[in-house]
GULOKE-584235 format. One record per residue: residue in one letter; residue number from 1; x negated, y, z negated of N, C-alpha, C, CB in turn. Coordinates in Angstrom, 3 decimals. Glycine has a CB too. Example, Ala and Ser with C-alpha at 12.3 -4.5 7.8 and 13.67 -1.06 7.14 Angstrom:
2
a, 1, -13.190, -5.690, -7.800, -12.300, -4.500, -7.800, -13.200, -3.300, -7.800, -11.308, -4.473, -9.046
s, 2, -12.850, -2.250, -7.080, -13.670, -1.060, -7.140, -12.900, 0.030, -7.870, -14.084, -0.598, -5.725
end
This chain:
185
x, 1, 31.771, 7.546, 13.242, 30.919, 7.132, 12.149, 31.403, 7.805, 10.860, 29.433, 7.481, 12.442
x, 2, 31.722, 7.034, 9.976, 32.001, 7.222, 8.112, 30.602, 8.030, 8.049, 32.047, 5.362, 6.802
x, 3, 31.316, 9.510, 6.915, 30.430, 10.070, 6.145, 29.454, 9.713, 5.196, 30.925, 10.632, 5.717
x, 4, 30.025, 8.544, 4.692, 29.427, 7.678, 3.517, 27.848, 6.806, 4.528, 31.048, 6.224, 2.795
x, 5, 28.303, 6.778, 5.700, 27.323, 5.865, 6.417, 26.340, 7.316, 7.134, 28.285, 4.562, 7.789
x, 6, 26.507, 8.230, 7.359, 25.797, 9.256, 7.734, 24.452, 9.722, 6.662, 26.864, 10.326, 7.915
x, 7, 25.160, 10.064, 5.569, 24.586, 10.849, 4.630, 22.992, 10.241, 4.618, 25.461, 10.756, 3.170
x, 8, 23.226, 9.085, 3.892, 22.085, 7.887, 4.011, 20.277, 8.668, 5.233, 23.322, 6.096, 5.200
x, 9, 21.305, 8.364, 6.168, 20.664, 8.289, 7.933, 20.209, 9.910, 7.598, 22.199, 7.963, 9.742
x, 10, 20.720, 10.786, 7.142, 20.340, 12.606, 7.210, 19.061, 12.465, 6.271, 21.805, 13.975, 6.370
x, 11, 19.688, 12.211, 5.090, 18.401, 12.284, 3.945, 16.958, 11.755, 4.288, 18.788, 11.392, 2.652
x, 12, 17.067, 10.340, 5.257, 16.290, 9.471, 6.313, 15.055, 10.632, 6.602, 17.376, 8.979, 7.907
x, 13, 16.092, 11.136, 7.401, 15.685, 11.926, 8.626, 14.911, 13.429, 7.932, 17.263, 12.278, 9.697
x, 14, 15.378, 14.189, 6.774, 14.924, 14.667, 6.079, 13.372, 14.963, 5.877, 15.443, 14.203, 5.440
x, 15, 13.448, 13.335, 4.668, 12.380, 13.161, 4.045, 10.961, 12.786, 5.194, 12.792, 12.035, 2.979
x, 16, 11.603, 12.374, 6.689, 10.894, 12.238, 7.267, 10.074, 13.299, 8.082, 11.356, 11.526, 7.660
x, 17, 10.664, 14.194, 8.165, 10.509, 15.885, 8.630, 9.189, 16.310, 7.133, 12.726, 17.110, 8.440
x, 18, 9.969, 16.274, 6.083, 8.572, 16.834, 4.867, 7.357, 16.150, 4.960, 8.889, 16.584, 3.172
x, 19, 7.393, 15.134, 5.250, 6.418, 13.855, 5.187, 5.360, 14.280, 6.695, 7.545, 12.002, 5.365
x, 20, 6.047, 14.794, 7.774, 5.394, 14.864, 8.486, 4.701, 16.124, 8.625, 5.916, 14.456, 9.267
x, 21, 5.180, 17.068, 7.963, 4.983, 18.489, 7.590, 3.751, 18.470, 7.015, 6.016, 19.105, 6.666
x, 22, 3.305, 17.508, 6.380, 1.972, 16.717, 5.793, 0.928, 16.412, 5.956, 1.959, 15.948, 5.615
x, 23, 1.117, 16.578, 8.048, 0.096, 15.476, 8.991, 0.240, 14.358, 8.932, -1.213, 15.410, 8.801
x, 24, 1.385, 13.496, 8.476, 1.485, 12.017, 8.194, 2.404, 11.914, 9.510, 2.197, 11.462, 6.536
x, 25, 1.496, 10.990, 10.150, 2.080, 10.378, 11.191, 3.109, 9.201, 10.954, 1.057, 9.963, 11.943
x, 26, 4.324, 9.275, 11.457, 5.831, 8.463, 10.925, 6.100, 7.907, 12.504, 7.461, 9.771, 10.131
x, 27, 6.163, 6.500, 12.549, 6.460, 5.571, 13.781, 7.836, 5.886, 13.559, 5.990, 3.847, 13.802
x, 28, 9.156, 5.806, 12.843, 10.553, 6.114, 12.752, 10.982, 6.870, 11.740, 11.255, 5.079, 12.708
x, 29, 11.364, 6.302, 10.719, 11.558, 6.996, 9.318, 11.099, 6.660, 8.190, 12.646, 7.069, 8.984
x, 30, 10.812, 7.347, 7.196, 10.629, 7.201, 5.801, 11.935, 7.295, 4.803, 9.658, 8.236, 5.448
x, 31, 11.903, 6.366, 3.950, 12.553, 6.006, 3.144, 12.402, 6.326, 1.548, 12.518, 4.951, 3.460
x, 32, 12.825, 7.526, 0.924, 12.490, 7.792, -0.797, 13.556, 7.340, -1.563, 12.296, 9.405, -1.284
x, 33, 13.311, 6.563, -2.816, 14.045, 6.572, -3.857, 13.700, 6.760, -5.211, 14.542, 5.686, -3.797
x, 34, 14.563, 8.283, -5.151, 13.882, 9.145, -6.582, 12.753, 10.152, -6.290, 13.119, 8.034, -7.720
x, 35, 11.747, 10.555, -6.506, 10.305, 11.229, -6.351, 10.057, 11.089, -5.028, 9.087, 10.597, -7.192
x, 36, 9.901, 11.897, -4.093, 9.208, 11.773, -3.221, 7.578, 11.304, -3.633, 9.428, 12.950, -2.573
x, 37, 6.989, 11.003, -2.518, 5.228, 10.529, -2.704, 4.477, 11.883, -2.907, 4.432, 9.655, -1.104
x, 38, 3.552, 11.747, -3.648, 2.415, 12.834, -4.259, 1.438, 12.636, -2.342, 1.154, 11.941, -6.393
x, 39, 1.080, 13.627, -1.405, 0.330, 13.231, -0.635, -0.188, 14.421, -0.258, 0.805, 12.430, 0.238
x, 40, -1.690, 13.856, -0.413, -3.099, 14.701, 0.096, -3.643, 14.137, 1.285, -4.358, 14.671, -0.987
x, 41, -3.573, 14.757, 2.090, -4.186, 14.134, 3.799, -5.429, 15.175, 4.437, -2.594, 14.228, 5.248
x, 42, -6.246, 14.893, 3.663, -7.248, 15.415, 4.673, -8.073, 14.612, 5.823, -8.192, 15.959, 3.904
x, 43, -7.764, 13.501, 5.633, -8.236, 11.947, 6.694, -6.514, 12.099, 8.083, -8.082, 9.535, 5.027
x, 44, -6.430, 10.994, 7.952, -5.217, 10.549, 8.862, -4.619, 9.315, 7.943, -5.744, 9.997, 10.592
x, 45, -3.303, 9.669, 7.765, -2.171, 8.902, 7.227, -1.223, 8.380, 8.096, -1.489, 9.617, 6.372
x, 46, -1.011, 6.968, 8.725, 0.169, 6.551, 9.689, 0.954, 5.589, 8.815, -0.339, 5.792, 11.181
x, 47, 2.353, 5.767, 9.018, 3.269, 5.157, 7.927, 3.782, 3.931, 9.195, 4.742, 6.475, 7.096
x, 48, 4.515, 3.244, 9.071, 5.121, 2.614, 10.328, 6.845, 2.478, 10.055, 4.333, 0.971, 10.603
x, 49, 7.962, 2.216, 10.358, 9.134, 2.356, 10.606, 9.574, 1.894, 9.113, 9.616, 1.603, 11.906
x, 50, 10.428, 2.840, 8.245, 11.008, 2.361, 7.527, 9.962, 2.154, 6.032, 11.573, 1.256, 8.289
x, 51, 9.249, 2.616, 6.197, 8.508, 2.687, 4.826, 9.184, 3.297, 3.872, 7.273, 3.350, 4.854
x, 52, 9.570, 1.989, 2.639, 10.172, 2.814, 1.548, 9.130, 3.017, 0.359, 11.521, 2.093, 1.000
x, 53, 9.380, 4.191, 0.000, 8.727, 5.055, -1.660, 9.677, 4.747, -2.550, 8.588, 6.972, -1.760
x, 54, 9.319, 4.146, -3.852, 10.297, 4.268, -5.019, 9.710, 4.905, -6.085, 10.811, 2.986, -5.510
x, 55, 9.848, 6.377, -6.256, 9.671, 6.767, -7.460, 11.112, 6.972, -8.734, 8.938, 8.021, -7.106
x, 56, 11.097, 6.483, -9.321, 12.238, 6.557, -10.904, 11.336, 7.097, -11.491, 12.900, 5.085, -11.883
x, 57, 10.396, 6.576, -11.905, 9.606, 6.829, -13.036, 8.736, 7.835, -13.029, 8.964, 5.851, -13.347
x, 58, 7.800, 7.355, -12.087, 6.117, 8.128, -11.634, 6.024, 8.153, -9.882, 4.428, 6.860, -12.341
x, 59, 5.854, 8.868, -8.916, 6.132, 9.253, -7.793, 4.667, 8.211, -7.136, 6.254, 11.100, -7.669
x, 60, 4.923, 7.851, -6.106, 3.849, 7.356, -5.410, 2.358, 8.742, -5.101, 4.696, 6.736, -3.885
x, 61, 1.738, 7.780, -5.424, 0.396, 9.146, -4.706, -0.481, 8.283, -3.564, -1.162, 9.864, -6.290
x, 62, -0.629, 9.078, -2.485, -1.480, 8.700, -1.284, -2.298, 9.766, -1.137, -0.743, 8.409, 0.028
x, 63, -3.613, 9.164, -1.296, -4.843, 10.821, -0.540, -5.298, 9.802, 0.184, -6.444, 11.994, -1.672
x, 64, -5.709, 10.760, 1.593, -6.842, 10.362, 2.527, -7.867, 11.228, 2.424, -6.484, 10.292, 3.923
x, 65, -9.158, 11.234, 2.075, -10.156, 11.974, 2.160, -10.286, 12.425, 3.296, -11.119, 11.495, 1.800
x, 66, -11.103, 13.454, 3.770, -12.067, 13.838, 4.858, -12.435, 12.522, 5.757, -13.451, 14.496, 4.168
x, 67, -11.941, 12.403, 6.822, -12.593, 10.674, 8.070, -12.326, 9.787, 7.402, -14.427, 10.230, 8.535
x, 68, -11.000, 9.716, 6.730, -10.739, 8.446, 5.919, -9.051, 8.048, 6.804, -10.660, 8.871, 3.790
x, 69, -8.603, 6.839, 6.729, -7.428, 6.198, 7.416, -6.664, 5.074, 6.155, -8.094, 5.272, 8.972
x, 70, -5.341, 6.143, 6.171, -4.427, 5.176, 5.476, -3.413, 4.881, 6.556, -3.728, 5.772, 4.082
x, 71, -3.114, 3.848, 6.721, -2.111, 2.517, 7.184, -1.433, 1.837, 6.631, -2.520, 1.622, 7.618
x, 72, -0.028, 2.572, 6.973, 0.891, 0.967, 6.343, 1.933, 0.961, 7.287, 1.735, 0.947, 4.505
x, 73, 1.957, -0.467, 7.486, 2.768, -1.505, 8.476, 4.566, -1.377, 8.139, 2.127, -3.362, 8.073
x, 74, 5.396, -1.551, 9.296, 6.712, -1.478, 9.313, 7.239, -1.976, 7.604, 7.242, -2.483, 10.652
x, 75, 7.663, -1.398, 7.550, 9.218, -1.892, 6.396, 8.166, -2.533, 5.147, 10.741, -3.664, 7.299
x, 76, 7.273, -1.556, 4.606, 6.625, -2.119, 3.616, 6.959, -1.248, 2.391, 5.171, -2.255, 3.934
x, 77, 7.221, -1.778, 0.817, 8.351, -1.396, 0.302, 6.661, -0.887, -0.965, 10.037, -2.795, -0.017
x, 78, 6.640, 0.200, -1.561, 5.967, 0.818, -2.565, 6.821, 0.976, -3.753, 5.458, 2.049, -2.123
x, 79, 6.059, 0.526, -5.083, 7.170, 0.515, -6.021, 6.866, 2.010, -7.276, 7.140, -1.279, -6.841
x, 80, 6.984, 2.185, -8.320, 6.845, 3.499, -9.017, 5.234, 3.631, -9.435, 7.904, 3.553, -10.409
x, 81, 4.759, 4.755, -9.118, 3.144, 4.723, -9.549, 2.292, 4.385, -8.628, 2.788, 3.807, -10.593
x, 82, 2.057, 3.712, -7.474, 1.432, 3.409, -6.764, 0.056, 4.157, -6.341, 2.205, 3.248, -6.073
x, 83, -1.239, 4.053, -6.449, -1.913, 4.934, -6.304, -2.779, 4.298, -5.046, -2.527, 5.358, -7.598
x, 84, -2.834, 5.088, -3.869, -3.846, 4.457, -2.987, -4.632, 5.893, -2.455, -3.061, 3.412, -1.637
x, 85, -6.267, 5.694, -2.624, -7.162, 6.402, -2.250, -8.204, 5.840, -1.332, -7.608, 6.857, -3.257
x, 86, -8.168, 6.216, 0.045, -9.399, 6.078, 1.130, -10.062, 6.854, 1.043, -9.257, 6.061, 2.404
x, 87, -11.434, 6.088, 1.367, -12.569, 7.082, 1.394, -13.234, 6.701, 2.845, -13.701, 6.904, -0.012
x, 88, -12.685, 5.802, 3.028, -13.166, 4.846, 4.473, -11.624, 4.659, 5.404, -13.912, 2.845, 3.879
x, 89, -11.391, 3.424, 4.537, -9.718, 3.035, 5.624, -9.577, 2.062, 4.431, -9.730, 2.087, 7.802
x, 90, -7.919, 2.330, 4.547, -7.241, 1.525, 3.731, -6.145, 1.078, 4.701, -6.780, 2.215, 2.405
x, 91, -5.850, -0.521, 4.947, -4.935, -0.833, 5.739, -3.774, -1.876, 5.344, -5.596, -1.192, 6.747
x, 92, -2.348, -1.586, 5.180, -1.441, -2.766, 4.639, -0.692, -2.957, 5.460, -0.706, -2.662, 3.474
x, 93, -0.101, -4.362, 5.751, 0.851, -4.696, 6.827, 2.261, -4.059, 6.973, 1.057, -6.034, 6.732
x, 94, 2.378, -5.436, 7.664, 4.318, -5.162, 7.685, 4.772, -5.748, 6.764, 5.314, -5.736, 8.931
x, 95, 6.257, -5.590, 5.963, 6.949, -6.206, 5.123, 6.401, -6.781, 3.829, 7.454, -7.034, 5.773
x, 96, 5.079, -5.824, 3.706, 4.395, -5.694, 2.423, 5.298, -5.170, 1.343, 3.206, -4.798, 2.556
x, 97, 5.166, -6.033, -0.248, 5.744, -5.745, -1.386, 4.775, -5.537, -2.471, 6.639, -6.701, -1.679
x, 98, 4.756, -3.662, -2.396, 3.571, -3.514, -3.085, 4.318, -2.688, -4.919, 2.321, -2.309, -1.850
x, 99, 3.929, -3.659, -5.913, 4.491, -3.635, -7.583, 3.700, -2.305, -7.955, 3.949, -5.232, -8.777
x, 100, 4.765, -1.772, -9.052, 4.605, -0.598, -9.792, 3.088, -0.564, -10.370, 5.715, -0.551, -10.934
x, 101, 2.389, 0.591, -10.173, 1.221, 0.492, -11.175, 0.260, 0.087, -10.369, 1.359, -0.455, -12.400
x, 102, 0.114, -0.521, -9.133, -0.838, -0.761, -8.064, -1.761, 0.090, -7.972, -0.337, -0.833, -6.906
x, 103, -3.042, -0.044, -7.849, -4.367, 0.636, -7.273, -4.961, 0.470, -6.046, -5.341, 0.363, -7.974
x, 104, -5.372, 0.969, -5.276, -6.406, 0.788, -4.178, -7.046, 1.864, -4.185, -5.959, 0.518, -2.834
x, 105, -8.803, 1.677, -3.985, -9.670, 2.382, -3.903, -10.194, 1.606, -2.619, -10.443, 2.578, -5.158
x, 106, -10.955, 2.307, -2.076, -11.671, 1.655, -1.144, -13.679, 2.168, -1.216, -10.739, 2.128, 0.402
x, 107, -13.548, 3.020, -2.784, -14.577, 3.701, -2.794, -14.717, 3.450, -4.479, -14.415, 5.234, -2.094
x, 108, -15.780, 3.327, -5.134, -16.278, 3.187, -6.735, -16.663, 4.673, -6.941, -17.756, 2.004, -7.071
x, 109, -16.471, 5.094, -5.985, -17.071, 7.006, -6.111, -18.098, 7.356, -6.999, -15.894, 8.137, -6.723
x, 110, -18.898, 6.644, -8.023, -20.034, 6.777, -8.795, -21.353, 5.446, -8.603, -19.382, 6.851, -10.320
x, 111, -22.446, 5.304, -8.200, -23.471, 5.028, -8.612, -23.276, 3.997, -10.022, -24.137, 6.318, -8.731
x, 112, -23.141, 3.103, -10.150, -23.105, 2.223, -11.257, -24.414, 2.006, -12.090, -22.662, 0.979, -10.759
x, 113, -26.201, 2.208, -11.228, -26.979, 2.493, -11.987, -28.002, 3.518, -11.154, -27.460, 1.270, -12.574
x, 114, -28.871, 3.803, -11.893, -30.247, 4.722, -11.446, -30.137, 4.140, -9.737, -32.155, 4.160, -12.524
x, 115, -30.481, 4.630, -8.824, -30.628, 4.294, -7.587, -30.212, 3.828, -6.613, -31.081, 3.972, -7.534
x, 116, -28.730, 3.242, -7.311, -27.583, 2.866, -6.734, -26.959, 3.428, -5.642, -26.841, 2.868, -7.508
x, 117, -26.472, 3.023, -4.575, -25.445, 3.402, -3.923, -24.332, 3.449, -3.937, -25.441, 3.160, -3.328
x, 118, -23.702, 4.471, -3.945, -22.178, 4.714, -4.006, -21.033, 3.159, -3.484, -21.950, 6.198, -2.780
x, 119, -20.393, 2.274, -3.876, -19.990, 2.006, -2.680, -18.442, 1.990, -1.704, -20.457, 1.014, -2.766
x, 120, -18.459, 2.029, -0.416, -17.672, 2.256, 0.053, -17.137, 1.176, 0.951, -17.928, 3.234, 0.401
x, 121, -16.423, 0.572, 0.896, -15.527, -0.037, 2.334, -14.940, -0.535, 2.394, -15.730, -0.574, 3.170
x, 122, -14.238, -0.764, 3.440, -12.240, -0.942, 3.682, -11.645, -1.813, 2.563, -11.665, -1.960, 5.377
x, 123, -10.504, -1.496, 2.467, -9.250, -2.782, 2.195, -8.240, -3.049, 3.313, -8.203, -2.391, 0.873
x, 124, -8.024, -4.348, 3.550, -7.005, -4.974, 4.309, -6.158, -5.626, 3.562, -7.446, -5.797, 5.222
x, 125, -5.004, -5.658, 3.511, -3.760, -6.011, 3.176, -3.105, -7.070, 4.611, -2.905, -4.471, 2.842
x, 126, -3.063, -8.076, 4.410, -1.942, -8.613, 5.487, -0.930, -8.243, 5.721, -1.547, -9.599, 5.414
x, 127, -0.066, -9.242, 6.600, 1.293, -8.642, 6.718, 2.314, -9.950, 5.661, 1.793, -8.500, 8.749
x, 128, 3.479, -9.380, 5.136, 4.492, -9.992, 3.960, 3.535, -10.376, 3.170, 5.566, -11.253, 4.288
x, 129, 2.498, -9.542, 2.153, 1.941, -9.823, 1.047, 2.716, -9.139, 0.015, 0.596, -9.518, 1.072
x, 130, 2.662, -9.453, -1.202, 3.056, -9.418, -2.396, 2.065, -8.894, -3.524, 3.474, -10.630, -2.605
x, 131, 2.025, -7.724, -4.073, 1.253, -7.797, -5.074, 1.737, -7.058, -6.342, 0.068, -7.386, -4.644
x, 132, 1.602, -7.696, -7.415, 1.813, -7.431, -8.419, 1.878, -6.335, -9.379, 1.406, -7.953, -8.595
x, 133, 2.781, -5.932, -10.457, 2.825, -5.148, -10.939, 0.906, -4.199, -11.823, 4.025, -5.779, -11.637
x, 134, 0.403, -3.392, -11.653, -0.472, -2.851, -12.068, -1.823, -3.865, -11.418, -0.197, -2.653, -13.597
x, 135, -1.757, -4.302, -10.309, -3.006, -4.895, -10.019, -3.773, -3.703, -9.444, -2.900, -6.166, -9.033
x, 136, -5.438, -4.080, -9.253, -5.859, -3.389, -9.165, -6.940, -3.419, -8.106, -5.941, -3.185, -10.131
x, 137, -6.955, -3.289, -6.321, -7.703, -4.187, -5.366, -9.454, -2.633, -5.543, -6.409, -4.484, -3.134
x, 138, -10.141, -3.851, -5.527, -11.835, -2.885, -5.189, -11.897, -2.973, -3.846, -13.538, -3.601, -5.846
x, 139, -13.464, -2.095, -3.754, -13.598, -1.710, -2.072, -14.054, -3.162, -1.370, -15.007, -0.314, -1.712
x, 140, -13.647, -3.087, -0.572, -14.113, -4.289, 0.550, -13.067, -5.610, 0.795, -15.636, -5.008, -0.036
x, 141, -12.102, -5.409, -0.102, -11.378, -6.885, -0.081, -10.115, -6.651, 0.997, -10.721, -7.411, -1.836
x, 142, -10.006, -8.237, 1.030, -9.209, -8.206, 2.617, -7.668, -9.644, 1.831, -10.906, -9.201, 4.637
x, 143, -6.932, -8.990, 2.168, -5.731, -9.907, 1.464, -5.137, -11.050, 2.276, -4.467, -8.997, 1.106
x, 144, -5.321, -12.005, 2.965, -4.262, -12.682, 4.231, -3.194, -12.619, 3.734, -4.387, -14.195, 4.757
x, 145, -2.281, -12.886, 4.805, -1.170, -12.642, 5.233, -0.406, -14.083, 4.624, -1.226, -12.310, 6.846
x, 146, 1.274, -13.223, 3.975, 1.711, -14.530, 2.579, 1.567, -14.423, 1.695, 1.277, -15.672, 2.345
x, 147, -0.235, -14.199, 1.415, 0.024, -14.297, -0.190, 0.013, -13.128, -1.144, -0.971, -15.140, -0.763
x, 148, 0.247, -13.350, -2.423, 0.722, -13.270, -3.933, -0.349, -12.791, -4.889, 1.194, -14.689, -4.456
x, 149, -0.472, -11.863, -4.850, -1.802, -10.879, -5.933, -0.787, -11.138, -7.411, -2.095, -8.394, -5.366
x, 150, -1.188, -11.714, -8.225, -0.288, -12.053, -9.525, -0.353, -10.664, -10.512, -0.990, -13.563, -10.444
x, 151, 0.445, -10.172, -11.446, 0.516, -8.509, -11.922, -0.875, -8.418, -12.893, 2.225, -8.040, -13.020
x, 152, -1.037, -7.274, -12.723, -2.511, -7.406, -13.192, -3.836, -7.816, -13.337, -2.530, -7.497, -13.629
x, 153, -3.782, -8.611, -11.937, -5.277, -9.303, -11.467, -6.169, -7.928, -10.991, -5.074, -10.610, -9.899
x, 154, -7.230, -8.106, -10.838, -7.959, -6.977, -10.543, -8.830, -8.220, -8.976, -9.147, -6.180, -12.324
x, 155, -8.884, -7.638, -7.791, -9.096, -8.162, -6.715, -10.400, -7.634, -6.490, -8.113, -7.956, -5.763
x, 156, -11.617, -8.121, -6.842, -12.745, -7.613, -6.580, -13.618, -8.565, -5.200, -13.468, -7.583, -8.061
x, 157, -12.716, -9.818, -4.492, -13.496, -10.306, -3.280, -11.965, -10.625, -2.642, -14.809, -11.782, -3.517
x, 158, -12.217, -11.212, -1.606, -11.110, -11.429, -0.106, -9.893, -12.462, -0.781, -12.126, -12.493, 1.623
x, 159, -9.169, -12.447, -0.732, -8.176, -13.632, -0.754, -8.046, -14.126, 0.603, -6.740, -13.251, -1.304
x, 160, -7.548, -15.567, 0.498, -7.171, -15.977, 1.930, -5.625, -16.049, 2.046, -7.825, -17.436, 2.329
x, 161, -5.521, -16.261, 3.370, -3.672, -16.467, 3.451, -3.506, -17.252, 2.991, -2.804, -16.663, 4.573
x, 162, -1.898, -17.139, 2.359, -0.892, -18.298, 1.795, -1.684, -18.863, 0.586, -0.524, -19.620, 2.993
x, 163, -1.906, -18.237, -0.707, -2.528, -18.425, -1.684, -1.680, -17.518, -2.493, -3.945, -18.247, -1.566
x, 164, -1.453, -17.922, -3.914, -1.203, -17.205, -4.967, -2.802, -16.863, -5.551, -0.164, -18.048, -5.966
x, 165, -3.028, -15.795, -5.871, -4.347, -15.244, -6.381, -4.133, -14.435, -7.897, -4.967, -14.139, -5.159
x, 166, -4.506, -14.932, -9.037, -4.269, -14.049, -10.327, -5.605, -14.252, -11.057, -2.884, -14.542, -11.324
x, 167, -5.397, -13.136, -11.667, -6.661, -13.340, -13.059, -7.808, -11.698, -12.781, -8.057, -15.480, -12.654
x, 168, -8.867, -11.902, -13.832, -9.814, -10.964, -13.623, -11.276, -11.554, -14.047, -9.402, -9.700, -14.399
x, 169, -11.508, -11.803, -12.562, -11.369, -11.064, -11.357, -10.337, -12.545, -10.865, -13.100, -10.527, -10.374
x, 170, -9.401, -11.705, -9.821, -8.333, -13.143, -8.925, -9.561, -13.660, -8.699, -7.142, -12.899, -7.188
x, 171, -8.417, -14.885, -8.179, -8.625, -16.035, -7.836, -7.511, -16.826, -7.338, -9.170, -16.544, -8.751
x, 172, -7.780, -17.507, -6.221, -6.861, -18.512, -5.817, -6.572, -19.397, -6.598, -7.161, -19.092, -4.861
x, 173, -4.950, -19.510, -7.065, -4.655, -20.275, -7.850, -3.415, -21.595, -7.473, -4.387, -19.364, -8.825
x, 174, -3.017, -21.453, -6.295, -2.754, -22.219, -5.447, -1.955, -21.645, -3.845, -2.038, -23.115, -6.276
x, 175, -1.687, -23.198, -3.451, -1.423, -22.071, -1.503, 0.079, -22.460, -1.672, -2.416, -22.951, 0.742
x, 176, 0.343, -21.438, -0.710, 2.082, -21.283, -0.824, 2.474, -22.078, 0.927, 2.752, -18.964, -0.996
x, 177, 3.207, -21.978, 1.005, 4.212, -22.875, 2.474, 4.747, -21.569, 3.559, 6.177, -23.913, 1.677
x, 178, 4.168, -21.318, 4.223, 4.813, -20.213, 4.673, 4.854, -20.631, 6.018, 4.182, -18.865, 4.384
x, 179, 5.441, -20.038, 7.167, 5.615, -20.156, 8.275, 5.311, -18.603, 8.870, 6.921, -20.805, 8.446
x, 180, 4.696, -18.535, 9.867, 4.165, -17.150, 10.630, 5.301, -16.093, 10.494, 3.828, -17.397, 12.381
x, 181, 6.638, -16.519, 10.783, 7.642, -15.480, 11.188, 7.862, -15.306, 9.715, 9.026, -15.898, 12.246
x, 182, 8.039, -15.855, 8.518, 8.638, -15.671, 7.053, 8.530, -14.485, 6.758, 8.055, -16.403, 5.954
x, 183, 9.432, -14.230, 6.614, 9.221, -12.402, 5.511, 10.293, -12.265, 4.233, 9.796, -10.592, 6.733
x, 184, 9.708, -12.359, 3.092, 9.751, -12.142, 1.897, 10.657, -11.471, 1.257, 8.900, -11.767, 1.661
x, 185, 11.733, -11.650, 0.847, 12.933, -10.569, 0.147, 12.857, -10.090, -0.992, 14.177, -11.043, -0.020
end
């Protein structure tokens, strides 16, 4: 085996050792380019094979609260800035393409009026979804699998599969052609 083809596979293997040093549970390896991820795990964090981080700019940040579950599915690619916070469970597929500037909360963490309840609960992400540069998903929404969060929609209810969804608040703005096995380049 070429040195040039090693190096790659070490750094792999590396970043996957710090990451786990973390409590972040790693199905194979983790993948950084630039910044490693900002990560607070006091919940449970499981990455799945090949999860790449791209920080250039601004480093990914992941917290899991206290009994909170972050999930993300094989070979799902995070772009610069990414911010995801569970307070419950946050879950994204496989071969997810998640754009710079992304949010997930799964919690409003304040009372919106006098007597209010906090609120809290999951996000689901499908598997080969797409979402856009600086969008921004609220607690409870569930993404199917395929589609297209357009940059800067703010996702405050469910999308369905195979839909392009944009605006504020998204909205389905039309369905895409996909086939079960398709995964997204």
């Amino acid at each position: 085996m070429r040195l040039d083809n090693l190096w790659p596979r070490l750094v792999d293997r590396f970043n996957t050792m710090r990451v786990r040093s973390r409590g972040v549970a790693v199905k194979d390896r983790v993948v950084f380019i630039g910044k490693r991820p900002r990560i607070t795990n006091e919940g449970s964090i499981n990455l799945g094979s090949r999860v790449k981080f791209r920080g250039i700019l601004k480093g990914v940040r992941l917290k899991a609260n206290p009994n909170s579950t972050i999930s993300i599915g094989d070979r799902t690619f995070l772009n610069d800035g990414v911010v995801i916070t569970a307070s419950k469970s946050i879950s994204i597929g496989r071969h997810c393409l998640i754009g710079d500037g992304v949010a997930m909360f799964d919690t409003n963490y304040h009372e919106i009026e006098q007597g209010s309840e906090v609120i809290t609960a999951p996000i689901k992400i499908g598997n080969n979804v797409w979402i856009g540069r600086e969008a921004l998903l609220m607690p409870g929404v569930e993404i199917g699998d395929h589609s297209v969060i357009g940059a800067r929609s703010v996702v405050t209810k469910s999308i369905p599969a195979r839909v392009v969804a944009a605006g504020i608040p998204a909205k389905p703005i039309r369905s895409i052609t996909a086939d079960d096995d398709y995964i997204r380049r």
